[in-house]
N, C-alpha and C positions, 0 to 999 in steps of 0.2 A: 545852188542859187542861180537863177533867170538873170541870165545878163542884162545889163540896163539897157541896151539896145531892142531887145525883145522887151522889156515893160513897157519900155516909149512910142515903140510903132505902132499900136494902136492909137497912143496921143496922138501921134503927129498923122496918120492916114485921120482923126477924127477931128483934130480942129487944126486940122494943118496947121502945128505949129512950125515956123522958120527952122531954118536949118542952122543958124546961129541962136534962138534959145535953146535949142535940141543942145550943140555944143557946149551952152553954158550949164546948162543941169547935169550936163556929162561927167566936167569937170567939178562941179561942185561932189557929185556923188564921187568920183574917185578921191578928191581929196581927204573928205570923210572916211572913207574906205583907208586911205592913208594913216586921216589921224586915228582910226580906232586901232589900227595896227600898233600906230605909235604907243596908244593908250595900252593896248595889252601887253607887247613888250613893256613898259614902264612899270605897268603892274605887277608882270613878273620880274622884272627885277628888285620892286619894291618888297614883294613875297621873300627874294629870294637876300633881300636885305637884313628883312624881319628876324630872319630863319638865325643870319648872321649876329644879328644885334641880343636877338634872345641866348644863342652860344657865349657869347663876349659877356652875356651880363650874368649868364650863369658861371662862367670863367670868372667872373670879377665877385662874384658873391664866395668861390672856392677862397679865392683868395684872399678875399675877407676876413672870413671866420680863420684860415690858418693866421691871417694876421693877427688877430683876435685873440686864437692860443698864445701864438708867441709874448704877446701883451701880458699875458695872464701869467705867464712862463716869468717875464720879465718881472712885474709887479712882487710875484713872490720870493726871486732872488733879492729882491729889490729891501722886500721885509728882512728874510732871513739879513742881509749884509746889515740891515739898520740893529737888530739882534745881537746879529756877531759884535759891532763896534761898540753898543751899549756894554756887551759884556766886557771886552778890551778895556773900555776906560772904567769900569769897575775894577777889573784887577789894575787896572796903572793908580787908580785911585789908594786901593787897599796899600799895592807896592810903594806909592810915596807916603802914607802911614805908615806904614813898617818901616822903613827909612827914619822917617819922624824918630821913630821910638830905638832903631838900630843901637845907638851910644848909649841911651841907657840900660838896653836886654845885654848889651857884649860887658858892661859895667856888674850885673847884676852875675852873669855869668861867671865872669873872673872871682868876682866876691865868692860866687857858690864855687866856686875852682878850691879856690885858699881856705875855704872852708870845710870842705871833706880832704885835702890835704891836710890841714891842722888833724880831722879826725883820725885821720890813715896812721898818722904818726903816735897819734897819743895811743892810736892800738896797738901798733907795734912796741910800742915803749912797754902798753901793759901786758902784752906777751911777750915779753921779754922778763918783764917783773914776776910775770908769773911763772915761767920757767927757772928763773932764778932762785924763787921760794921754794919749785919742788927740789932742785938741785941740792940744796942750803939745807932743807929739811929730811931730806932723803933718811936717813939715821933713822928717824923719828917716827915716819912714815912707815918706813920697813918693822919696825918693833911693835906696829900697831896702836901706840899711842899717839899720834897725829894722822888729821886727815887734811888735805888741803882741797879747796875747790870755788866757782865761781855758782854763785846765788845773786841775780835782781842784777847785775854788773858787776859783781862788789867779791874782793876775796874774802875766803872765809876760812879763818883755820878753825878747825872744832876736836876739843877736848875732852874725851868722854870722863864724866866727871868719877866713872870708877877708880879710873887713872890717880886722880887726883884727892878724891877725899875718901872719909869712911863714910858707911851707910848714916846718913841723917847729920853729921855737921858738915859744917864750913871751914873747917879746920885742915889748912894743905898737911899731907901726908909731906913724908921725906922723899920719895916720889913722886910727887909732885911736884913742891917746890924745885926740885931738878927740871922736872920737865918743864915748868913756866921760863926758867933762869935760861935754862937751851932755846926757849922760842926769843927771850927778850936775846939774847945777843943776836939774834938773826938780825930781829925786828927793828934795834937801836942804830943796826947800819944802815937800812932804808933809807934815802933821803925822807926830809921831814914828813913825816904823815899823821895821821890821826888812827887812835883806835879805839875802838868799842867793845866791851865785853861785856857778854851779855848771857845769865845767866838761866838754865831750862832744868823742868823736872818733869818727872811722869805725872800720870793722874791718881798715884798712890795718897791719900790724905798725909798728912807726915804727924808723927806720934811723940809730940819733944817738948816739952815746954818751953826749951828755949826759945823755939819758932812756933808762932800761932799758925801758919800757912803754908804751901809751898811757894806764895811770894817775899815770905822773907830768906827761906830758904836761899831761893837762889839770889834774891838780892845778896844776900852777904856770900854766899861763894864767890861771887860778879865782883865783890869788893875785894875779899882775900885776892885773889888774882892780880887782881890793878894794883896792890899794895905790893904784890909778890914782883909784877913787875918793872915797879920804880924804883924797887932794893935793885933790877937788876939791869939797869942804867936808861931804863926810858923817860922824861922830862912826864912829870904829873900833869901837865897841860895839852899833853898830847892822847892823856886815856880819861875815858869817862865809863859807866857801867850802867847793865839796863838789869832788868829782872823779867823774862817771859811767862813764868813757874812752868804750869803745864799746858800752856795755852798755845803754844808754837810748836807744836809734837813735829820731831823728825819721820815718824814710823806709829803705827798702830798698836794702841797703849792694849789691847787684847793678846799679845804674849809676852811674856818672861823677856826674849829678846827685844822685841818693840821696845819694853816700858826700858831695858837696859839704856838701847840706843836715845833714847829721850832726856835722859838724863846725862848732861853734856855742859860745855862751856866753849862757847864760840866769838872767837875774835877778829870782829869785821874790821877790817882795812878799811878804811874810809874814803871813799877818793875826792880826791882834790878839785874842788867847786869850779876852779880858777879854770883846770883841763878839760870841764864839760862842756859840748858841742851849746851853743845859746848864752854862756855866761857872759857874753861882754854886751850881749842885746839887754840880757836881764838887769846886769850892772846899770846901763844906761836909763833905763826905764825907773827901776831906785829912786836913780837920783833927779830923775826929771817929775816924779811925784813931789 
């Protein structure tokens, strides 16, 4: 660039201007000259601000969106904890229900305690009664004229009526009547019980005039027995008699031994109402009808 001294010499050799405006344009041009300095420094610093503010605002945008996650981080702890506590006061809720009900489940409890203890014992009493019977009966058992055993709960001695009668009556043989007389003294020391006898045939028609069927058949053998055993000291209010003929076969009425085995007298021990698991529920119910 032409220094302003070389611009203006031609002004001033051409209209001779003074040497004091010469000096005032001198100074106006350097000032200029000054302020456009000042202006491009100020530019570049404004540049170099720009540069700065654009970093800061991209730094402040980073940190934004992290703060953003973390927000989002938060929010969902935030849920899960509201979750978690619903579920806590559901179970405290349920827990003071169960409380609620505590005295009556530990009541209910005890009852079902006392009540398979009652059972436990009455079992053990009846295996004891039944060991006792095979003890008592052993004789009997051994000679093959008694069998003892457990049917439906219930003991069962069973008498095969070969033992006992002739082919087609009801009329106790002399072995017989022994053998009923040896059951009734077992049976008479029992404490109080009940008994049933209950009379079975094969499926052989029966050929008698005396009897039309084999349900009368065995009805009256069912009775000789029951009569057999209050000659031999059992209280008549404790036997009662049934008739099954051949309708309750022990064994397959298709051989010789089958139809033997079928042909039988069996005296069920009756067990006592009073000892069975429900009967004081049942009692109660009775009497509230």
């Amino acid at each position: 660039m032409r220094s302003f001294t070389a611009l203006l010499a031609p002004l001033v050799c051409m209209s001779c201007v003074s040497q004091a405006k010469y000096d005032e344009l001198k100074a106006q041009y350097d000032r200029a000259q000054e302020q456009l300095g000042e202006r491009q420094e100020r530019i570049g610093q404004l540049g170099a601000s720009a540069s700065q503010a654009q970093a800061h605002n991209e730094q402040l945008q980073r940190e934004n969106e992290r703060t953003q996650r973390q927000l989002t981080l938060i929010d969902l702890e935030r849920t899960q904890l509201q979750a978690e506590q619903q579920r806590i006061m559901h179970e405290l809720n349920n827990v003071l229900e169960d409380r609620s009900k505590l005295k009556e489940s530990t009541e209910q409890l005890k009852a079902a305690l006392e009540d398979l203890s009652r059972r436990n014992a009455e079992a053990d009493r009846r295996v004891l009664e039944f060991k006792g019977l095979l003890a008592r009966f052993k004789d009997l058992i051994d000679a093959g004229t008694l069998r003892v055993s457990i049917r439906d709960g219930r003991m069962v001695l069973l008498l095969p009526s070969d033992v006992l009668f002739d082919s087609g009556s009801a009329r106790l043989s002399t072995a017989g009547k022994e053998t009923v007389r040896l059951v009734s003294n077992v049976l008479k020391d029992m404490p109080i019980r009940r008994y049933q006898v209950e009379g079975h045939t094969d499926n052989v028609p029966i050929h008698n005039p005396q009897y039309r069927s084999n349900w009368e058949l065995a009805a009256a053998r069912g009775l000789g027995v029951v009569r057999a055993m209050t000659e031999g000291g059992l209280a008549a209010e404790q036997l009662s008699a049934a008739s099954y003929a051949e309708f309750s076969p022990a064994a397959s009425n298709d051989s010789a031994d089958g139809r033997k085995e079928n042909r039988r007298i069996e005296i069920i021990i009756l067990p006592d109402l009073s000892m069975l698991p429900g009967y004081e529920e049942l009692q109660r119910i009775v009497q509230a009808s």
